[in-house]
C-alpha positions as CSV (number, residue, x, y, z in Angstrom):
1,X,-1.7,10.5,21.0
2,X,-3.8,7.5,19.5
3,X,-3.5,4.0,19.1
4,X,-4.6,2.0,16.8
5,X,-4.8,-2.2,16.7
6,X,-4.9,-3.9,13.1
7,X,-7.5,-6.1,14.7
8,X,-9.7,-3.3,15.8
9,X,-9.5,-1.1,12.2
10,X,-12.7,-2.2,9.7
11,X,-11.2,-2.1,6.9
12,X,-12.0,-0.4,3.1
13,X,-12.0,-2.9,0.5
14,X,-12.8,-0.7,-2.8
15,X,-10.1,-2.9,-4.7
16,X,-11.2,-6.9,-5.1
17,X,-8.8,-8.8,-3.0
18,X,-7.0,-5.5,-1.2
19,X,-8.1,-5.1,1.7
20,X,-6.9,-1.4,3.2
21,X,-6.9,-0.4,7.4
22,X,-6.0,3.4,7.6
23,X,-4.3,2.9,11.3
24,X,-2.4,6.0,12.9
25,X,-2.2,9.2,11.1
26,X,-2.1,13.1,11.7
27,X,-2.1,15.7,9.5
28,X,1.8,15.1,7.8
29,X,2.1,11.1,7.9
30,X,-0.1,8.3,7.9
31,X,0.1,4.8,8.4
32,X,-1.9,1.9,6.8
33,X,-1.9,-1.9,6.5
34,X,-3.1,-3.7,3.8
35,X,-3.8,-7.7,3.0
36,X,-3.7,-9.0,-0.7
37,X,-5.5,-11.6,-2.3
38,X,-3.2,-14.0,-4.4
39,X,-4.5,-12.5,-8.2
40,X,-5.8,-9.0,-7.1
41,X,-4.5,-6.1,-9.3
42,X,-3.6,-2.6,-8.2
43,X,-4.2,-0.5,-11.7
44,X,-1.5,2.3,-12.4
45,X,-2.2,5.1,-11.0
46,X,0.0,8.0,-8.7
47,X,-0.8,10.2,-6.4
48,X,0.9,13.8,-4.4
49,X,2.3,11.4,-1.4
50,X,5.6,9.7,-1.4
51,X,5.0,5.6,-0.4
52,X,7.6,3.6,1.6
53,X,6.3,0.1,1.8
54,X,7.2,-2.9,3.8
55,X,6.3,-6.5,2.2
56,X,5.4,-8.2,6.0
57,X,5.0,-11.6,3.8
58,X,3.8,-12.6,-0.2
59,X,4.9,-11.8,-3.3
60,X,4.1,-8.5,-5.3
61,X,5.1,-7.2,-8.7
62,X,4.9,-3.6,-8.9
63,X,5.1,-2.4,-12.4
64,X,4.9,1.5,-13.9
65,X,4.8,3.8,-17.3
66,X,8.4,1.8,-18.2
67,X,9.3,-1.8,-18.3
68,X,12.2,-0.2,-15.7
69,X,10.3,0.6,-13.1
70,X,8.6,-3.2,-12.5
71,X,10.8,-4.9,-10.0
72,X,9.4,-8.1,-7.6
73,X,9.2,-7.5,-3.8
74,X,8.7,-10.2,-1.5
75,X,8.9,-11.0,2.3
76,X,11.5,-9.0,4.2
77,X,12.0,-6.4,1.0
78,X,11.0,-2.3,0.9
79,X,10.3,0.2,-1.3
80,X,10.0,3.7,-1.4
81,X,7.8,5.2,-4.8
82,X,8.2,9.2,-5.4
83,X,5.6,11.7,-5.4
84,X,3.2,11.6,-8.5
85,X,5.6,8.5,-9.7
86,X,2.8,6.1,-11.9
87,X,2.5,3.0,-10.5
88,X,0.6,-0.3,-9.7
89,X,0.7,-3.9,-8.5
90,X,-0.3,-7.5,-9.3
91,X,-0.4,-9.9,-5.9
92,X,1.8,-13.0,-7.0
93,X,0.9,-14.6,-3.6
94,X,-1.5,-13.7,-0.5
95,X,0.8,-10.5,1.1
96,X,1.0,-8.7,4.2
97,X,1.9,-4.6,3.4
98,X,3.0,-1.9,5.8
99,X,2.7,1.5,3.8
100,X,3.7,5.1,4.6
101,X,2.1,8.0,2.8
102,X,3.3,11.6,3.3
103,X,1.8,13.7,3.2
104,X,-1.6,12.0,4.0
105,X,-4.0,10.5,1.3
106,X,-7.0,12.4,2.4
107,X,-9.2,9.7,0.9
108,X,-7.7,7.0,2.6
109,X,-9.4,8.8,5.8
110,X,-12.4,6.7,5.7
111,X,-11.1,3.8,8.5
């Protein structure tokens, strides 16, 4: 077993205004916590891992390939996106994100 403090991770911050903290993970789940800059864009993308998200505080619109899949989460709300489902995110206010990827995202690794 490992533990791992959010105060203590480094921190990747590839994206402008995302910055990521890979925290606990083995080799089926991982765990990561992210802070968003008010502005900062997410571009579509997808990936092999399914993604349950927790919105600690802010505001983010996620959007995807259809008008459909954009919905609003905010403070309090989750959200679960399906393996190798397209999509992204546009910070609406500074936010606080818990995410789950499973299986891991070996290049999210690096912290």
């Amino acid at each position: 077993m490992k533990k791992h403090s959010v105060g203590e991770v480094q921190g990747n911050d590839s994206i402008p205004g995302i910055l990521r903290k890979t925290l606990a993970f083995n080799e089926e789940v991982m765990l990561c916590h992210f802070s968003m800059s008010k502005g900062a864009t997410i571009p579509l993308h997808n990936h092999r891992a399914s993604q349950v998200g927790y919105v600690v505080s802010g505001s983010l619109k996620f959007v995807g390939k259809e008008e459909s899949d954009t919905f609003l989460a905010e403070g309090g709300d989750s959200y679960v996106f399906d393996p190798y489902k397209f999509h992204g995110c546009q910070v609406q206010a500074d936010s606080e994100v818990v995410e789950v990827f499973y299986p891991v995202r070996e290049e999210y690794k690096d912290s």
